[in-house]
Phi, psi and omega in degrees: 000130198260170201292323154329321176295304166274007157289304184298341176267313178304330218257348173252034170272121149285150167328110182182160192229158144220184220230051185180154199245139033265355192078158190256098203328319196256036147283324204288136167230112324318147173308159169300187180185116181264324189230162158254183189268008191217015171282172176251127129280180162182073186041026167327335191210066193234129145108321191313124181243114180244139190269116151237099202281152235354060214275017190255346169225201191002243206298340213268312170304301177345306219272314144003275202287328180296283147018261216300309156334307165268047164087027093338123153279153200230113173259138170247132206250140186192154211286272178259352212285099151286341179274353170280307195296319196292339201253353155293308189281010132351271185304329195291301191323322224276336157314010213026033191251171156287142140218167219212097195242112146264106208287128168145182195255113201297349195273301199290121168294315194284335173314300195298329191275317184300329176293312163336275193309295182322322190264327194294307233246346153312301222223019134108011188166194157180132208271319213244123151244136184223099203252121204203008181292159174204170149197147196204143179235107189294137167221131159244028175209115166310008308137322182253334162314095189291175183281312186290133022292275166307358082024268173311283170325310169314298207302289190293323189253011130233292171349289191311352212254311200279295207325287187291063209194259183336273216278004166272323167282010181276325152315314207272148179250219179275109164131327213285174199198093199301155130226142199253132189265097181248260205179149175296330192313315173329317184264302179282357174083175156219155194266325199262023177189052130020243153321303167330268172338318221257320175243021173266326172275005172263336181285336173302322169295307139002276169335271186308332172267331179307322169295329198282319204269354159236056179288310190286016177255001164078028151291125176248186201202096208234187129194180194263118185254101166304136157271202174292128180233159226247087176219181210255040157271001165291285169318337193240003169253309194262334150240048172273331198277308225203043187319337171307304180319316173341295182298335169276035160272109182136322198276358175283351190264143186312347179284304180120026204179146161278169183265164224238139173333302174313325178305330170273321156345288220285001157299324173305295190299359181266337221265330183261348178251162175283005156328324195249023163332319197253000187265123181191118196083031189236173161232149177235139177280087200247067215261336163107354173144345186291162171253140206227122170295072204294000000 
């Protein structure tokens, strides 16, 4: 996508909502762009088995599909959406990879070891956790924040990250690779997500001490902080609050615009292949331009 394309594809996101969270990839207007048409693999990950939590849309999908593309079987783990995960697991297929969509909620720990267990006994192992499910609800008075909302938030957009990390490393060996999905929100904070914000930084803390306790085991341990990126917890969060807001999403970062999945993806695949060998507790900043005290 040339920088014309994606200025024209943003300037045609309009006002909308939907009305559930995590939201459903094929409402969004415009559609997303997961992949581009001119990546290349070139078996970065062949042979290779990756776990992916909220692998059935936006940042999840990217990453799902990029995967498969180098040579990856792909398990995608997801709360409810069935018709996003079969159309992920669509795309995996369409790599000529295996996939695997497991429906449920990373908030339960035995949901996470039976998903564990359920992919190790597919597919002989698991090389890649790409732990990346989230939810988030706009509050702009801490004062409305309820105990279940925050709560709730914690639970899925941390809790979920140590279940699945806990019942997945006893698989992983030397070269293999947790990566973790935190947020710009993390460093800079938001006045209207709070909560949210609040457990994207305990996965930076998360991140950095996990690396540290399985570095000498040749496990690394990354993530990823996405800036505004155009997937369909927008619509169903920020225009649950405000649909109006929809249409300004994206546009405060010095690029002028959100970003798109496919921008991320080849990120997974550097954080997962040994490209990123020497790399570990670290993050990459992938934001449209802002600068982060990292």
């Amino acid at each position: 996508m040339t920088r014309q394309e994606a200025r024209e594809r943003a300037e045609e996101i309009e006002p909308q909502a939907q009305d559930r969270r995590p939201g459903v990839e094929r409402e969004m207007q415009p559609p997303a762009e997961f992949i581009r048409d001119d990546y290349r693999g070139s078996d970065k990950l062949d042979g290779k088995v990756a776990i992916v939590t909220g692998g059935d849309s936006g940042i999840g999908r990217a990453a799902a599909v990029h995967f498969a593309r180098e040579g990856a079987d792909v398990a995608v783990v997801y709360l409810e959406e069935d018709g996003d995960a079969r159309r992920t697991a669509e795309l995996i297929e369409e790599e000529e990879q295996s996939s695997l969509a497991i429906e449920g909620d990373v908030r339960d720990s035995a949901f996470c070891q039976a998903a564990v267990e359920e992919v190790v006994e597919e597919f002989g192992g698991v090389n890649v956790l790409v732990n990346n499910a989230a939810t988030q609800v706009v509050k702009s008075d801490l004062t409305e924040i309820t105990d279940e909302q925050w709560e709730e938030t914690f639970a899925t957009n941390i809790h979920g990250y140590f279940y699945m990390a806990r019942e997945t490393l006893p698989y992983l060996d030397d070269g293999d690779t947790i990566i973790n999905t935190t947020s710009i929100n993390a460093y800079v904070g938001k006045a209207t997500l709070v909560d949210y914000s609040s457990t994207k930084g305990a996965i930076v803390a998360f991140t950095r001490s996990l690396s540290q306790q399985v570095a000498d085991e040749g496990i690394r341990v990354n993530q990823v902080a996405p800036g505004p990126i155009w997937t369909p917890l927008i619509p169903a969060t920020i225009g649950q609050y405000d649909p109006e807001m929809v249409e300004e999403f994206g546009t405060d970062v010095p690029m002028g615009r959100p970003g798109q999945p496919s921008e991320l993806g080849p990120a997974y695949v550097y954080l997962a292949s040994r490209d990123s060998s020497y790399m570990t507790g670290q993050t990459l900043h992938i934001n449209g331009g802002s600068i982060v005290n990292a």
